[in-house]
C-alpha positions in Angstrom: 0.0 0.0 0.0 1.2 3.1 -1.3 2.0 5.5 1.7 0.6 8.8 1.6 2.8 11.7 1.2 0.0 14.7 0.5 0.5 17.8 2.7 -1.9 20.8 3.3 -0.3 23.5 1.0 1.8 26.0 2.6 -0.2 28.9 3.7 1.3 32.4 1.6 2.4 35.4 3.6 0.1 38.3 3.3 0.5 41.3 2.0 1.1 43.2 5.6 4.1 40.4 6.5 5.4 40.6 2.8 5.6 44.5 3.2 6.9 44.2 7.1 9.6 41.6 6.0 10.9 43.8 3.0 10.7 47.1 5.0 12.8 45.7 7.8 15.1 43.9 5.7 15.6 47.6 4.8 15.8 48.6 8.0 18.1 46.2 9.3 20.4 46.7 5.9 20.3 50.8 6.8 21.4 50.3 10.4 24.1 47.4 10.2 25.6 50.0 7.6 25.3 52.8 9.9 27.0 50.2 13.2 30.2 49.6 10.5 29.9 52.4 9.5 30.9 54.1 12.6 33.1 52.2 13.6 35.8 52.1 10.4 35.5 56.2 10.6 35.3 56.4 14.4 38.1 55.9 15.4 40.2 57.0 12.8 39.0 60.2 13.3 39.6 60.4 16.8 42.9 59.0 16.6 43.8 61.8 14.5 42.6 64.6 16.7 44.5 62.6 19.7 47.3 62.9 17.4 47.7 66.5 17.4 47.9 66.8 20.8 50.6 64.1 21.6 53.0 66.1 23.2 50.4 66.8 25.4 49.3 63.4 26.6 51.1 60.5 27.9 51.1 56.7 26.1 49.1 55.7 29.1 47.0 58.1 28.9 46.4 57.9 25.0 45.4 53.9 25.6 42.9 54.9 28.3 41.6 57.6 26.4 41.2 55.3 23.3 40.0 52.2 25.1 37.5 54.4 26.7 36.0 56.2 23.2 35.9 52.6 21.9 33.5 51.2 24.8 31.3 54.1 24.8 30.8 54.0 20.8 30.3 50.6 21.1 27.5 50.8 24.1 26.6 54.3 22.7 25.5 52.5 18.9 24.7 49.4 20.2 21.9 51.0 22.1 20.9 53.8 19.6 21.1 51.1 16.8 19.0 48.8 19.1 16.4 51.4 20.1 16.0 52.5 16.1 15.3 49.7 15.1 12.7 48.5 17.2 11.0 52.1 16.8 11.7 51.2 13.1 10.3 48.2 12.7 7.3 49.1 15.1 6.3 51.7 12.7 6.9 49.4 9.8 4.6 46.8 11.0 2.4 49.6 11.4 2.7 51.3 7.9 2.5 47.7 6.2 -0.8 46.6 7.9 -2.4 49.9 7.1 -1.4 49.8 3.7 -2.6 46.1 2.9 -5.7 46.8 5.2 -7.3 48.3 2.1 -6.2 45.9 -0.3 -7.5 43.0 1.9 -10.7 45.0 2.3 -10.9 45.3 -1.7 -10.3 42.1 -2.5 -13.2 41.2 0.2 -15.4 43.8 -1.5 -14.7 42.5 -5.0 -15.2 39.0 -3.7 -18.9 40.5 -2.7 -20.1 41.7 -6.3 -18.5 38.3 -7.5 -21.2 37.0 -5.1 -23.9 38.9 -6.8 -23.9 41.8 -3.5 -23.7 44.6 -5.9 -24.9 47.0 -2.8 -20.6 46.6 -1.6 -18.9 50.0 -1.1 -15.5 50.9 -0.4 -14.3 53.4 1.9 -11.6 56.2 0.9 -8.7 54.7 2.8 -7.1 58.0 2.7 -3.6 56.6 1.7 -2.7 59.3 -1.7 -4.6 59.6 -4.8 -3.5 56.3 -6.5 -6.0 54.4 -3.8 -8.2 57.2 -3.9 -8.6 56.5 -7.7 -9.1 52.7 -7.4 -11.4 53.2 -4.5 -13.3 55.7 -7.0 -12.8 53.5 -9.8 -14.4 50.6 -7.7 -17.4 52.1 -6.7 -18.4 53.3 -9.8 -17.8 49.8 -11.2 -20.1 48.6 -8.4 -23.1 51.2 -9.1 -22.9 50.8 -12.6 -23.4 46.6 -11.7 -26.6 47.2 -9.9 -27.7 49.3 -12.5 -27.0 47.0 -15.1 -28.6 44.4 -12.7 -31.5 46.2 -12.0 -31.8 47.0 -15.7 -32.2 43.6 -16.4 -34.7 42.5 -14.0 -36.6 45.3 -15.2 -36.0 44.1 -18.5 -37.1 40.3 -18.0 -40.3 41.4 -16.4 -41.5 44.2 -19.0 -40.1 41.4 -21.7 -42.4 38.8 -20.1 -45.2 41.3 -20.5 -44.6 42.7 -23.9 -44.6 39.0 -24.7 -47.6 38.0 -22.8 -50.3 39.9 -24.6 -49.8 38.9 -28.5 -49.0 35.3 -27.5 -52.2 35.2 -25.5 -54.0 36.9 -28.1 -52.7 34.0 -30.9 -53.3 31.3 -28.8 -57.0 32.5 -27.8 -57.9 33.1 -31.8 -56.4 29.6 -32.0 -58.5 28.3 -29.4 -61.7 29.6 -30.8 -61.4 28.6 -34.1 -60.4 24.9 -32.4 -63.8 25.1 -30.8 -65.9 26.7 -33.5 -66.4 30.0 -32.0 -64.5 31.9 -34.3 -64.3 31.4 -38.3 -61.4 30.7 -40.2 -61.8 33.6 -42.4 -59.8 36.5 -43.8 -60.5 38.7 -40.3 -59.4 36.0 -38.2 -56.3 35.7 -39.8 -55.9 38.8 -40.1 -56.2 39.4 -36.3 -53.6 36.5 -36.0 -51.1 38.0 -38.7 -51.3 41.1 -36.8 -50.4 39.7 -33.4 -47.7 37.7 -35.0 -46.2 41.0 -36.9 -46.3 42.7 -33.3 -43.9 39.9 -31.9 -41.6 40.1 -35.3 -41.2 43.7 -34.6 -40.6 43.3 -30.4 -37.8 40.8 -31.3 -36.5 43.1 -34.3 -36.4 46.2 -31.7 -34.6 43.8 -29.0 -31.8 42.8 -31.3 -31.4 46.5 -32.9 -31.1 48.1 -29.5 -29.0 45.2 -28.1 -26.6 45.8 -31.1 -26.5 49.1 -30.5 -26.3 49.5 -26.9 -22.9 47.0 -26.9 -21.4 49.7 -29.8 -21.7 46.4 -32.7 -23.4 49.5 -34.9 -21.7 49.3 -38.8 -21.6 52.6 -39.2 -20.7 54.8 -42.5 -19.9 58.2 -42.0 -20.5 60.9 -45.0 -20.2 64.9 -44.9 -24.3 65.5 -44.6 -25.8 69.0 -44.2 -28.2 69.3 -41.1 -30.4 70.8 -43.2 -30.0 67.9 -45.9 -31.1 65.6 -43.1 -33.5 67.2 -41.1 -35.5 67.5 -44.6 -35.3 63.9 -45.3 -36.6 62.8 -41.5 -39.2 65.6 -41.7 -40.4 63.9 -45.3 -40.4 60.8 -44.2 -42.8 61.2 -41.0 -44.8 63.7 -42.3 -47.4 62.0 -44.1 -48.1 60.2 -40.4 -48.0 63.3 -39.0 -50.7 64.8 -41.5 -53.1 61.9 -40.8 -52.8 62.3 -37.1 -53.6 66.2 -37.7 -50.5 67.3 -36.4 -48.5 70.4 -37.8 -44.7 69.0 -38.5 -42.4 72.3 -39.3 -38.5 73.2 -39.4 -37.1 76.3 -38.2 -33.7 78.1 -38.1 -32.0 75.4 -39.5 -28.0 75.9 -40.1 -26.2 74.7 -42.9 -23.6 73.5 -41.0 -22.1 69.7 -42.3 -22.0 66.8 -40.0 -19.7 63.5 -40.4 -22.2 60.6 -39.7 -24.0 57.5 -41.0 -27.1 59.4 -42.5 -29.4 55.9 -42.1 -28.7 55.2 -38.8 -29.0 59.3 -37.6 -32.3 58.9 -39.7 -33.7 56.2 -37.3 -32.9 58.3 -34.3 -34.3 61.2 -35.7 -37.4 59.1 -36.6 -37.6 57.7 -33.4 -37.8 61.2 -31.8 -40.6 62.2 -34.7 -42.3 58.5 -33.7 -42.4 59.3 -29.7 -43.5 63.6 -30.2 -46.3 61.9 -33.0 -47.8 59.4 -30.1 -47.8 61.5 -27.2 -48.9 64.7 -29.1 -52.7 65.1 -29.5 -54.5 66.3 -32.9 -53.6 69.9 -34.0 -50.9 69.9 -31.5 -47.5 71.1 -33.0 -44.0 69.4 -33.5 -41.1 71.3 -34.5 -37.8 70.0 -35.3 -35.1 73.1 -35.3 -30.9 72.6 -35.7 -28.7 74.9 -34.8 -25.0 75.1 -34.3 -23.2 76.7 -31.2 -19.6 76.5 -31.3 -18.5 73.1 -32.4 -21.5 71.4 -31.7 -25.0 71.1 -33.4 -27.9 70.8 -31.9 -30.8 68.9 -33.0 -34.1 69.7 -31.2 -37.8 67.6 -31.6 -39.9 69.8 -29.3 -43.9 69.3 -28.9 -46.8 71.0 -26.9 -48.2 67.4 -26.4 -48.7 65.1 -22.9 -44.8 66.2 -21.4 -43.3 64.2 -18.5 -42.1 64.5 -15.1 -38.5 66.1 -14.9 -37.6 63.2 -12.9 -37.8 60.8 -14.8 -36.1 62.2 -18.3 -33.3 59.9 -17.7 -35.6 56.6 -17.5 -37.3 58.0 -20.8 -34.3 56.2 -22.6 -34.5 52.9 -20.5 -35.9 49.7 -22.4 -39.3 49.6 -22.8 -39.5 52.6 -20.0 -43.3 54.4 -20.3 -44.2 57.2 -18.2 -47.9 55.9 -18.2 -48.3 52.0 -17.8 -51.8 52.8 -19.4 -50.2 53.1 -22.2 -49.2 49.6 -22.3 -52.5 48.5 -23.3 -53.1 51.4 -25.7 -50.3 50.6 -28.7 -48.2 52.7 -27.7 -45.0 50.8 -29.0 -42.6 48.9 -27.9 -40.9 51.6 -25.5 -37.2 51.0 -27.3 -37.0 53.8 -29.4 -35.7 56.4 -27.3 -33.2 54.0 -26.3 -32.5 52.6 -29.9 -31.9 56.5 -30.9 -29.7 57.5 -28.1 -27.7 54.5 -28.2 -27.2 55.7 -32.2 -25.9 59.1 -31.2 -23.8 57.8 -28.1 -22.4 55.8 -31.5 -21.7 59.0 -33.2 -20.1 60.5 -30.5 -22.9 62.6 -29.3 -25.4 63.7 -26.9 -28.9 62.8 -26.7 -31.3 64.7 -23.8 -34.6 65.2 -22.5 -37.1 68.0 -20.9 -40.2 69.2 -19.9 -41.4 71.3 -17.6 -44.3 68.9 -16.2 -46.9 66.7 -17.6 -48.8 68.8 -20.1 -46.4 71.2 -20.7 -44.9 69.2 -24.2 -41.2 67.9 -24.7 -38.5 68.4 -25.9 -35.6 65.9 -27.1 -32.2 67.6 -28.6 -29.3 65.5 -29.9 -26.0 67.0 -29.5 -23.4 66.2 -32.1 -19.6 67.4 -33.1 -19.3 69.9 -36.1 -17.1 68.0 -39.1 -14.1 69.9 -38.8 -11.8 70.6 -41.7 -10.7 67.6 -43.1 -13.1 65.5 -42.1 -13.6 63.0 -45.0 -15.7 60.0 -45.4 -14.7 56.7 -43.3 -15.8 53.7 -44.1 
């Protein structure tokens, strides 16, 4: 029988006896180097002063003297030497455990959001900007991982419900004309085509703003004029616009040029027109202005329609984020295109905001983007 020759693994020094060992190695190095030190210059020296006075002092007197100086450097260092370095290594010990008390706590912390605690905070250990900056660096790290976390719960449930109502719808038409309650005519499939469209398009938003949000965007930037492509968006939307009852116009619009993918900027802009359009009521009014201040341009869809709380203008561009749950049950989209469009300017390097001064009061939602500069060319 084969003995057994496994051993526990050694246990690794920690940081605070890594640092205390190398510090006093130091420390022991500096004050051996001092005690020789001393003593090969010592005496030397004092020989030399002793030698100027020989005449003055006798042979015996000379060996006392020198025998004496020798045992009191010797006590004298021994002692000082002694009494450093315990002070020394007393505040090395010290030093070392307060700099790896942070570092434990850190790794303890990131151990925690490894664990799913996403709640763990450090403390500023207070120890010079470099730990100040990883502290920093950590917490924001943390925050942003129960954001994202939150995010997706949010995003599972409101999923699950998007889902919920044309999948119940489909399998209820099903049912019915199973049982002979409905016909299998043209309305009931149509009713059953348009439930089926509404999940094609839910998916189709989910995988345009996934792609967009994790910057996987194939962009193809070209020298457009904001003018050139405010037209176009304006164009586009308006014959929705017109059915609705709703006045569309442009004002003060610059002619300044703008490097970007002109389809992509398009589908931002129409999701802007798309979001003013549904929460604006007949003969309400949407303009869409650009102007240019400094090096930026600024893009502005503005309504007199439903508004929002001030609060909440950063959850406006959340996944399928609506002010009114009502809404829900009222067709009032999918809730991605805000997101979809400022995930598309975040891609072009810009800005995209929201306000209102209350519910009632209209919105506004300006993208902020960078002038082309001289230069600029198209980049494919």
């Amino acid at each position: 029988m084969r003995a057994s020759t496994d051993r526990a693994p050694k246990r690794a020094l920690g940081l605070a006896w890594r640092l205390f060992t190398a510090m006093s190695l130091v420390v022991i190095a500096g004050a051996g180097t001092l005690l020789v030190s001393a003593m090969l210059v010592a005496r030397p020296v004092f020989h030399a002063h002793l030698d100027q006075v020989k005449a003055l002092v006798s042979p015996q007197a000379k060996a006392h003297v020198d025998e004496a100086f020798s045992n009191a450097l010797t006590f004298a260092l021994s002692v000082g030497v002694t009494a450093a370095l315990a002070a020394a290594l007393v505040v090395t010990w010290l030093v070392a455990r307060r700099v790896a008390g942070p570092v434990a706590q850190a790794a303890e912390a990131a151990q925690g959001i490894a664990d799913g605690d996403y709640q763990t905070r450090l403390r500023q250990p207070r120890l010079g900007p470099e730990f100040d900056r990883l502290t920093t660096a950590f917490n924001s790290m943390a925050r942003r991982l129960e954001t994202t976390d939150q995010t997706r719960r949010h995003l599972l449930a409101d999923l699950a419900h998007e889902l919920r109502t044309p999948l119940a719808s489909i399998q209820a038409t099903i049912e019915a004309i199973s049982d002979g309650i409905l016909p299998s005519d043209q309305t009931t499939l149509s009713t059953l085509t348009e439930q089926s469209q509404r999940l094609h398009r839910l998916v189709g938003d989910l995988s345009a703003v996934s792609r967009a949000e994790e910057r996987q965007l194939n962009l193809h930037p070209v020298l457009v004029s904001t003018q050139e492509l405010l037209s176009g968006a304006v164009a586009a939307a308006r014959p929705r616009f017109e059915a609705k009852g709703i006045s569309l116009t442009t004002e003060h619009v610059t002619a300044g040029n703008v490097l970007i993918d002109p389809d992509r900027l398009a589908e931002a802009l129409g999701a802007l027109l798309d979001n003013a359009l549904r929460h604006t009521g007949s003969g309400g009014v949407v303009t869409i202005t650009a102007t240019r201040h400094h090096d930026r341009c600024r893009i502005v869809v503005t309504d007199n329609g439903e508004g929002f709380d001030p609060a909440t203008a950063d959850q406006l561009f959340e996944r399928f984020y609506r002010g009114d749950s009502s809404r829900r049950a009222n067709g009032a989209g999918s809730g991605i295109g805000l997101t979809i469009a400022k995930a598309i300017t975040r891609a072009h390097r810009g800005q995209l905001l929201g306000h209102s001064d209350g519910p009632g009061t209209g919105a506004s939602f300006e993208i902020i983007l960078p002038i082309a500069r001289r230069g600029d060319s198209r980049k494919t």
